[in-house]
C-alpha positions as CSV (number, residue, x, y, z in Angstrom):
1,X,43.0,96.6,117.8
2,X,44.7,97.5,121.3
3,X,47.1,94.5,120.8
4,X,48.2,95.2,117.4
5,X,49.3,99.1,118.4
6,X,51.4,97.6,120.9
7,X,52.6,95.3,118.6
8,X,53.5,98.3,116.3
9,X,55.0,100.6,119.2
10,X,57.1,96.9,120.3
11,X,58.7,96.7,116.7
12,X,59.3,100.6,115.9
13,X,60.5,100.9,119.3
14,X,63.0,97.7,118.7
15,X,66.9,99.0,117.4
16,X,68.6,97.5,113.7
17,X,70.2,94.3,114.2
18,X,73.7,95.1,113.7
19,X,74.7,93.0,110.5
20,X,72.2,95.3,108.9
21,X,74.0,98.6,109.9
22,X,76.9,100.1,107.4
23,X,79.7,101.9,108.1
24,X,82.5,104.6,106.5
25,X,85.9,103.1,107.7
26,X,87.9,105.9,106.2
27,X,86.3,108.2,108.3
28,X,86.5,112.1,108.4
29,X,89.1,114.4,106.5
30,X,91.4,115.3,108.8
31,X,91.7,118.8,109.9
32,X,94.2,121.8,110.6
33,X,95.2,121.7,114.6
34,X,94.3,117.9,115.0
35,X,97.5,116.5,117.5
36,X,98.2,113.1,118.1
37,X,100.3,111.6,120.1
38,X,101.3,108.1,118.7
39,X,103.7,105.5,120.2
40,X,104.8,102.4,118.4
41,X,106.5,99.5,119.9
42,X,108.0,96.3,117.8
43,X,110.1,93.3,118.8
44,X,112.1,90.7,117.2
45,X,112.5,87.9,119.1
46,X,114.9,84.9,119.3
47,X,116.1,86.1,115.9
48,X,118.8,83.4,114.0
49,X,121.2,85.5,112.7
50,X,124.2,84.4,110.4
51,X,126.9,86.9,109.2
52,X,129.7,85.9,107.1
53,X,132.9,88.2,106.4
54,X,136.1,87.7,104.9
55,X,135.3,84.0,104.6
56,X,134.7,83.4,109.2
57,X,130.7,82.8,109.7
58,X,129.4,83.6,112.7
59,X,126.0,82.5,114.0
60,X,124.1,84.4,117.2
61,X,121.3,85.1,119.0
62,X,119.5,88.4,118.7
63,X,116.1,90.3,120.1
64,X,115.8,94.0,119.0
65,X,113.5,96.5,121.0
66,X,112.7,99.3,119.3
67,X,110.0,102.1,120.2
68,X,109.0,105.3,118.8
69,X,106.6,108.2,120.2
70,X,105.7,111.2,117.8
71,X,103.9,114.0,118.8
72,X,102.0,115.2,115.1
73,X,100.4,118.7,114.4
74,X,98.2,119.1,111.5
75,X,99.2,122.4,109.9
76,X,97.8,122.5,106.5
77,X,95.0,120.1,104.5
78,X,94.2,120.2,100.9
79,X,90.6,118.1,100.7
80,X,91.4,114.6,102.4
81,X,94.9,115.0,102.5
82,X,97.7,116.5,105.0
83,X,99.7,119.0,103.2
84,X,102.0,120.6,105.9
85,X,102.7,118.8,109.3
86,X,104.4,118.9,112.7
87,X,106.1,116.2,114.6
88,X,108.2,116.5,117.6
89,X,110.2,113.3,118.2
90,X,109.6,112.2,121.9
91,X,111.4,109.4,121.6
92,X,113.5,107.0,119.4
93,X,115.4,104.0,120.1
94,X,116.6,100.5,119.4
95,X,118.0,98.2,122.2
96,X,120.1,95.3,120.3
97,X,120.9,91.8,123.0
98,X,123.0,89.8,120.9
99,X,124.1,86.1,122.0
100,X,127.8,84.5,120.9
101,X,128.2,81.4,122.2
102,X,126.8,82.2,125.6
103,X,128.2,85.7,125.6
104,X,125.7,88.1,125.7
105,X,126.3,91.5,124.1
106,X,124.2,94.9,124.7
107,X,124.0,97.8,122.1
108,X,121.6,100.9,123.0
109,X,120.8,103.2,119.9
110,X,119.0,106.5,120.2
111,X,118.1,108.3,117.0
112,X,119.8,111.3,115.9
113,X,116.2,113.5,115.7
114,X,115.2,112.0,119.3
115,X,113.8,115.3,121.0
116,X,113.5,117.2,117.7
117,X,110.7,119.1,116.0
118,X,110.5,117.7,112.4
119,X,108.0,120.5,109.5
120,X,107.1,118.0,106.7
121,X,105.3,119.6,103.9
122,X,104.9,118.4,100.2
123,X,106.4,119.6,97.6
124,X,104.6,121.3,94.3
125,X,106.8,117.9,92.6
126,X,105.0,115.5,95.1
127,X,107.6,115.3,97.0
128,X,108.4,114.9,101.2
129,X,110.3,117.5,102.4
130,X,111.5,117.4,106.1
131,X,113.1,120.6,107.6
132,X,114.4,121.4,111.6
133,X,111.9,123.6,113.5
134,X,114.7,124.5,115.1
135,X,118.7,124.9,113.6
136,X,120.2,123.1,111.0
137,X,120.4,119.6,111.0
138,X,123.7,117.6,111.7
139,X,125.1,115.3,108.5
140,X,123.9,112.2,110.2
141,X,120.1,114.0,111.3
142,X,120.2,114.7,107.5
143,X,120.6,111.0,106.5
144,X,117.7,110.2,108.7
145,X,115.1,113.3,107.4
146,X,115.9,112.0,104.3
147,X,114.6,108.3,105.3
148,X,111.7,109.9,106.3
149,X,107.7,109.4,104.6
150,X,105.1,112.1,104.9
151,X,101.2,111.5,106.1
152,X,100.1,109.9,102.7
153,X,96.2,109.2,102.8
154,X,95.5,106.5,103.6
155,X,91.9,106.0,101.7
156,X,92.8,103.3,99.5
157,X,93.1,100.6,102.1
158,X,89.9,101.6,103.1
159,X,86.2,100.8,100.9
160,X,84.9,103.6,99.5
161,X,81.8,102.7,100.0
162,X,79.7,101.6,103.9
163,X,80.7,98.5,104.7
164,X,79.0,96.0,107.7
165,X,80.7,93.9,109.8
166,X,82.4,90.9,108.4
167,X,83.0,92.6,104.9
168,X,87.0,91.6,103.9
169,X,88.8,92.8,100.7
170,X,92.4,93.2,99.2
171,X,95.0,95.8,99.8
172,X,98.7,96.2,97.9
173,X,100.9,95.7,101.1
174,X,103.0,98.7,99.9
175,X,99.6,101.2,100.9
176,X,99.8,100.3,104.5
177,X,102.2,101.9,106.1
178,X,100.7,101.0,109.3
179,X,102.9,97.9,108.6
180,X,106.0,99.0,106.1
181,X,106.3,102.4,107.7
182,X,109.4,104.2,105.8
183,X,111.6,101.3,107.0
184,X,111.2,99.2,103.4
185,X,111.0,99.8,99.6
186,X,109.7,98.2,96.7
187,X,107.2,96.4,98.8
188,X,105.5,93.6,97.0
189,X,102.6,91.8,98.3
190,X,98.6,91.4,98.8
191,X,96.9,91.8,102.4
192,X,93.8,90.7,102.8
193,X,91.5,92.4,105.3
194,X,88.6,91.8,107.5
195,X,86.2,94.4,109.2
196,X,85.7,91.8,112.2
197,X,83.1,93.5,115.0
198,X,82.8,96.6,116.6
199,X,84.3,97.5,120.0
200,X,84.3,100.1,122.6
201,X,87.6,102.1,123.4
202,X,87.3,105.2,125.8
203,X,83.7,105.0,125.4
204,X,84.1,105.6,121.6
205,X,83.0,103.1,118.6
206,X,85.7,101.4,117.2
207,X,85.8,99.3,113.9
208,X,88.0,96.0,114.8
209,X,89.8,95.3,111.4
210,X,92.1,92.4,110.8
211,X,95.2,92.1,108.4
212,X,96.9,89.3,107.1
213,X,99.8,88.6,104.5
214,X,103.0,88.2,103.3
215,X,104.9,91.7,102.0
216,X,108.4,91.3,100.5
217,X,110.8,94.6,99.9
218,X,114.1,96.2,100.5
219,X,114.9,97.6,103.8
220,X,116.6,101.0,104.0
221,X,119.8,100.7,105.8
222,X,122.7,103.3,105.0
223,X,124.9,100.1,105.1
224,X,122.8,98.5,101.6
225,X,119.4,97.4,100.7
226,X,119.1,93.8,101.6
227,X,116.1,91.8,100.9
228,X,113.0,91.6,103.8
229,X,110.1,89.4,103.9
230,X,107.4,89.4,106.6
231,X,104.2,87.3,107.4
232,X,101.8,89.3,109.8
233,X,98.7,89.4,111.7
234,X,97.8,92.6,112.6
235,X,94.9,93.8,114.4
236,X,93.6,97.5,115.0
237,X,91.1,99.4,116.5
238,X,89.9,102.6,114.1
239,X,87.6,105.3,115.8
240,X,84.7,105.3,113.9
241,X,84.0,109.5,114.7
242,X,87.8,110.6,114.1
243,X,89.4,107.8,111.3
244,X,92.2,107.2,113.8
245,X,93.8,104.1,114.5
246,X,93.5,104.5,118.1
247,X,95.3,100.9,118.9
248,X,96.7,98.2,117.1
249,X,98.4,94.7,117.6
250,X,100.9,92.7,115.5
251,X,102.6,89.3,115.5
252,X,104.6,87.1,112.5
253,X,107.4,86.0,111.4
254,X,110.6,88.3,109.4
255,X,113.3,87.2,107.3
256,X,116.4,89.6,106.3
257,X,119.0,89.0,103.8
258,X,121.8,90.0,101.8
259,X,124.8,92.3,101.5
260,X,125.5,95.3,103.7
261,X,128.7,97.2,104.4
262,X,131.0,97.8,107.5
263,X,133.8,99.7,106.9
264,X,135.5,98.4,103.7
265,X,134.2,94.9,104.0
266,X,130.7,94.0,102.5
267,X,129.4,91.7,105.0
268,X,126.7,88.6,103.9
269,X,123.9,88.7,106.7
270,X,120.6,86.6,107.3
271,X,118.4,87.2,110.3
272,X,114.8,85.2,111.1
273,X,112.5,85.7,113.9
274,X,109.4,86.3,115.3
275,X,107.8,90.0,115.7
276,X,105.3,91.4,117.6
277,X,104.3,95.4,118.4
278,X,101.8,97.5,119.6
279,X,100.4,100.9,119.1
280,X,98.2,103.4,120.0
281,X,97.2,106.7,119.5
282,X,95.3,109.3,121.1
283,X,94.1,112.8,119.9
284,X,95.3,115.7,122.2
C-alpha cells in the first residue's frame, strides 16, 4: 500500500512531456503604450548584375548593405489590431560596392525620413496614412511616406488554434511582411511553415518557427516596377508572453528584372545573388 502512494506522488509529481503541451503562436492583442525598438539588417551578396542602355551592356559586381532601426509607439488599438502608431526612424541606409572590371565603386544612401517621427493611423477607407510629427514633409520624404505599410495583423500566418511543437502549415507569401516588407507588390507565392522547438531568449519562452518558399512580386522603385523573385529560409524566435518576434534569421537566393528609368533612358537591368539578414526586437 506504502509503495503504490509513492508510486502515485512519483507520477503526479512528474511534469507533461512536451510534445503533449499546446501553444497560441499569435499571442496577445497588443496594447496602447507598447514600444519596440526593432532593427533589421539584409545583405546581397556577390550579386551578377547586367544593365543594358542605349544598346552598351555592362556586367558588374555588386553587394548592397542596408539596415533599418525603428523606434514604434502603440497609440491606438481596435480589438487585435493597431489603429494609430508612432515610429521614429533611427536609422536608414543602403551602402551600394559595385565592381567594373576591377574598379570598385562606393555609393552611401541615407533615407530621406532617417531621424524623423512618422504618426500612421488608418483611415475610415482602410487606408495607411503617414503624416510628420514634426513639419511638413519635403517632395522627396513624401515619395517615401507614401511607400510606406501600416502594422497589419499579423493573425493569419499564425493557427488559430494551440498548436505543439512540430505542427507546419501554409501561408500566402504576400501575409508576411516579415519577409516582403513594403519593399514589393503583387506578391505571389506559398510558404510553408514549421513550429520547430522551443527556446530560451532573455530568460523568456520563445516559439522557434521556420519558413521556407519561393515569393515572386514587383519591387517598388520610383524608377519602375521590375519583376523580383526570392527563395528563403527564414528562422525566428516569437515570445510566447508578448507575440513579438524578438529575433529572426534569413538566407536565399534573389532575382531582379526588368525595365527602370534614369533620366530619359529606360534602362534593361538583371541582378542575382544571395541574401541574408537579421533582426531583432526588444520591447522598451
Amino acid at each position: 500500500m506504502r509503495t503504490l502512494s509513492l508510486l502515485a506522488l512519483l507520477t503526479l509529481g512528474l511534469p507533461a512531456f512536451a510534445a503533449d503541451e499546446v501553444y497560441d503562436l499569435r499571442g496577445p492583442a497588443p496594447v496602447k503604450g507598447l514600444t519596440v525598438l526593432r532593427i533589421t539588417k539584409m545583405k546581397i551578396k556577390d550579386a551578377d548584375v547586367t544593365v543594358s542602355v542605349m544598346g552598351q551592356k555592362i556586367e558588374l559586381k555588386q553587394n548592397l548593405d542596408i539596415v533599418n532601426e525603428d523606434e514604434d509607439e502603440v497609440l491606438e488599438v481596435k480589438g487585435r489590431d493597431i489603429v494609430k502608431m508612432k515610429s521614429k526612424i533611427v536609422k536608414d541606409t543602403v551602402n551600394t560596392v559595385s565592381d567594373i572590371n576591377g574598379n570598385e565603386m562606393k555609393e552611401d544612401k541615407t533615407g530621406e525620413l532617417q531621424g524623423e517621427t512618422i504618426v500612421t493611423e488608418k483611415g475610415k477607407d482602410g487606408k495607411w496614412k503617414h503624416s510628420l510629427l514634426d513639419g511638413k514633409p519635403t517632395d522627396e520624404q513624401k515619395k517615401d511616406l507614401d511607400k510606406r505599410d501600416g502594422p497589419e495583423n499579423d493573425d493569419d500566418i499564425f493557427p488559430e488554434e494551440k498548436v505543439k511543437v512540430g505542427h507546419t502549415w501554409t501561408v500566402d507569401a504576400a501575409k508576411i511582411k516579415s519577409l516582403t516588407g513594403s519593399s514589393f507588390t503583387d506578391v505571389t507565392g506559398k510558404m510553408k511553415q514549421k513550429f520547430v522547438k522551443l527556446e530560451s531568449l532573455d530568460g523568456e519562452e520563445c516559439a522557434v518557427i521556420e519558413t521556407t518558399g519561393t515569393f515572386k512580386g514587383k519591387m517598388k522603385d520610383d524608377n519602375g516596377t521590375p519583376d523580383v523573385e526570392m527563395t528563403v529560409r527564414a528562422k525566428g524566435w516569437r515570445n510566447l508572453k508578448t507575440g513579438i518576434e524578438v529575433k529572426g534569421e534569413i538566407t536565399g537566393k534573389i532575382k531582379v528584372e526588368g525595365t527602370i528609368k534614369m533620366g530619359d533612358n529606360e534602362i534593361e537591368m538583371k541582378l542575382v545573388g544571395k541574401v541574408e539578414g537579421t533582426s531583432s526586437a526588444k520591447k522598451k
